[in-house]
C-alpha positions as CSV (number, residue, x, y, z in Angstrom):
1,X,22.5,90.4,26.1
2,X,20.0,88.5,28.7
3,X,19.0,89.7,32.4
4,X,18.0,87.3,34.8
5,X,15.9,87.7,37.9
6,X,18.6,88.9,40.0
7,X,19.5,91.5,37.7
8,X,22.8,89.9,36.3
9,X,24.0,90.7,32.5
10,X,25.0,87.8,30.6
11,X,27.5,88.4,28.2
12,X,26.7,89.7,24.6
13,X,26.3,86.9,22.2
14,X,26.5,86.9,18.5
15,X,25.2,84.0,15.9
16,X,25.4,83.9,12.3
17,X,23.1,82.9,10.0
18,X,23.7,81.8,6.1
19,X,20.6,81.6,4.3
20,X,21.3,80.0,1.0
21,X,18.8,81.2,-1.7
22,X,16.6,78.2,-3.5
23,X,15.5,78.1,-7.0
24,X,11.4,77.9,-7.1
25,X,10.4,76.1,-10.5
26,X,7.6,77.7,-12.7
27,X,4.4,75.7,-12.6
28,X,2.0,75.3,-15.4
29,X,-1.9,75.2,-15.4
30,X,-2.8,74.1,-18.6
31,X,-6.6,74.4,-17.8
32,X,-6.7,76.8,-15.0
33,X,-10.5,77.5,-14.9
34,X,-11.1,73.9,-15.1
35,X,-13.3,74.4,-18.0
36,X,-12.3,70.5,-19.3
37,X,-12.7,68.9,-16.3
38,X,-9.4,67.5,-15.3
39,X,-7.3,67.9,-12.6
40,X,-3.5,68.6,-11.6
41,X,-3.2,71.0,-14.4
42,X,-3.4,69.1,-17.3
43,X,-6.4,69.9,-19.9
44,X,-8.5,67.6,-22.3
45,X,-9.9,69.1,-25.6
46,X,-11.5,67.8,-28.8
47,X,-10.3,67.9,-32.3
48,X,-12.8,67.1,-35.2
49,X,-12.1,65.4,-38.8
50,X,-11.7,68.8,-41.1
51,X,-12.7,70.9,-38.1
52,X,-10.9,73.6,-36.6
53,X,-7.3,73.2,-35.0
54,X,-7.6,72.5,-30.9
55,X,-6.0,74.0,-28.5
56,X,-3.9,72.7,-26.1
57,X,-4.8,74.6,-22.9
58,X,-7.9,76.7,-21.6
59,X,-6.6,79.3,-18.8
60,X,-3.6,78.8,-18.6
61,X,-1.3,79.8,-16.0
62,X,2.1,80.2,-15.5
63,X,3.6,81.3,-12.4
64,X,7.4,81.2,-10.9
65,X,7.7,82.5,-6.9
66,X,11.0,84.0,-7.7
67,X,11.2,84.8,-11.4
68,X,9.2,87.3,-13.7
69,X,10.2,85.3,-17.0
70,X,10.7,82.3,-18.7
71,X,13.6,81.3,-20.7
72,X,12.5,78.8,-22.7
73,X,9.0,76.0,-22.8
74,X,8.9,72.6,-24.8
75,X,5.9,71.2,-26.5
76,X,6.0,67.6,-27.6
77,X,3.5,65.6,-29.4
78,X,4.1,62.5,-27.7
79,X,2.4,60.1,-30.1
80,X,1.6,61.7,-33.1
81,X,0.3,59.2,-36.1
82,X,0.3,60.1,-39.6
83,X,-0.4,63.8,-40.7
84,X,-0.6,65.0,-37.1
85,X,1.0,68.7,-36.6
86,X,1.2,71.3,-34.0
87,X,0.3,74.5,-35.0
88,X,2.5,77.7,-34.3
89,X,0.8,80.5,-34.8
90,X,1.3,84.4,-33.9
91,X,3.8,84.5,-30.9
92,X,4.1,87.3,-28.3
93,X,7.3,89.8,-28.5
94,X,10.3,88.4,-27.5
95,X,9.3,84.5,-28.3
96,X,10.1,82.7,-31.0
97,X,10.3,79.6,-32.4
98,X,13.6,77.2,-32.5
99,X,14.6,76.0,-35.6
100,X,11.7,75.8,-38.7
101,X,7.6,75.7,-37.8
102,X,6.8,72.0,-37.8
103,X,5.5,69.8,-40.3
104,X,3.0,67.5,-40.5
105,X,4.2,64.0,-39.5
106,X,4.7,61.9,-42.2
107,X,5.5,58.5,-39.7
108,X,3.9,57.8,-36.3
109,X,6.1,59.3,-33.5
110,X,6.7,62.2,-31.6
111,X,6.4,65.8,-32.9
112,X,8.3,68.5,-30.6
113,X,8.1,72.5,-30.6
114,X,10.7,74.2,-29.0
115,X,9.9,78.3,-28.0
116,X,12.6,80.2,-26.6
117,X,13.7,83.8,-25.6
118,X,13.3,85.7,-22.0
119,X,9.9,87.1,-21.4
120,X,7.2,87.6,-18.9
121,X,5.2,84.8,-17.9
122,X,2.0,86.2,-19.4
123,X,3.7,86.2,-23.0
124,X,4.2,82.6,-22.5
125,X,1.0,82.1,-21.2
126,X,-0.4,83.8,-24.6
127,X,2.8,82.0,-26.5
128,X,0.9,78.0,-24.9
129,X,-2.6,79.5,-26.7
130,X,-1.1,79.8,-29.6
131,X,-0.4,76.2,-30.1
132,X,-3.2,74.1,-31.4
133,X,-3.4,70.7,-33.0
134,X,-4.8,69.6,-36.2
135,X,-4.5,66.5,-38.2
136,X,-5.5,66.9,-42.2
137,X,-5.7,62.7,-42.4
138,X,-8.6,61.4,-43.8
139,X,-8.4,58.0,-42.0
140,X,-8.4,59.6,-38.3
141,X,-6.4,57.1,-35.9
142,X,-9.2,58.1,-33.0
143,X,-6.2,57.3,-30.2
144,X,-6.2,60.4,-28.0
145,X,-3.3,62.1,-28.5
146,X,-1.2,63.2,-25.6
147,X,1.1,66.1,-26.2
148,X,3.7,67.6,-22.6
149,X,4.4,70.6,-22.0
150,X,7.2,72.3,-20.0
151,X,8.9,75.1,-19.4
152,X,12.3,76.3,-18.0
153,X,13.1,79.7,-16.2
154,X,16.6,79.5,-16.5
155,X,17.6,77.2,-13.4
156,X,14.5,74.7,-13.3
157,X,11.8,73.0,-15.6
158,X,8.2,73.0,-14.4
159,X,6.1,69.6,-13.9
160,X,5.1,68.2,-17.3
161,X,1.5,68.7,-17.8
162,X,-0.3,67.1,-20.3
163,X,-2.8,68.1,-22.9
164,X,-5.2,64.8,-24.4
165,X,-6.6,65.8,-27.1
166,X,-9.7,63.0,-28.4
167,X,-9.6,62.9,-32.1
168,X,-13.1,61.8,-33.9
């Protein structure tokens, strides 16, 4: 109900408003303290012939505005060459691995990991750094390899970020 300046009432007026709830994807950070020096949360790393594995991500960070956990995340080697494997090692609570650990490629192609199970987003943060990359060839192709990562909270995927990984 309104007054004017004379003092006269309007009449009482009622509106209604829907508000239809939307779904905020996660994001992903592979490299979220920029230690490797690239941007929009992908991260660059460095594997060495018969060094140690490399990770795929340096702070990472996952985050969802309106969800606590993740449902699932999706790793692919996108162009894996001969002997290339990604590495699955110990995965939080509540995690676990679709299907059997990976093997080492034994054609050029792509190489997927697939995690699922509802947990927080920092068990999937620790579930990313527990996926590294090693190659055991002894005739390194030196292409750098590119392997996405995603990952679904049970209405959305995030962005695909990208983790290039130089081989020498």
């Amino acid at each position: 109900e309104a007054t004017d300046t004379e003092m006269l009432s309007s009449g009482v007026l009622t509106s209604l408003i829907n508000v239809v709830p939307v779904n905020d994807p996660p994001t992903l950070d592979l490299d979220d303290d920029n230690s490797s020096m690239i941007n929009a949360g992908n991260y660059r790393g460095e594997f060495a012939e018969d060094g140690p594995d490399a990770a795929i991500s340096s702070g990472v960070l996952v985050s969802d505005l309106d969800d606590t956990n993740l449902e699932s995340m999706t790793i692919v080697l996108t162009n894996g060459m001969v002997d290339d494997v990604l590495n699955v090692g110990a995965l939080p609570a509540g995690i676990s691995l679709v299907g059997a650990a990976p093997a080492a490629l034994t054609a050029n192609g792509a190489l997927t990991v697939e995690l699922a199970g509802s947990a927080s987003l920092s068990d999937y943060q620790d579930a990313i750094a527990a996926i590294t990359f090693s190659t055991s060839s002894q005739y390194l192709d030196t292409i750098e390899r590119e392997i996405e990562v995603t990952c679904f909270d049970g209405e959305d995927n995030s962005p695909t970020r990208t983790a290039f990984i130089s081989v020498n």
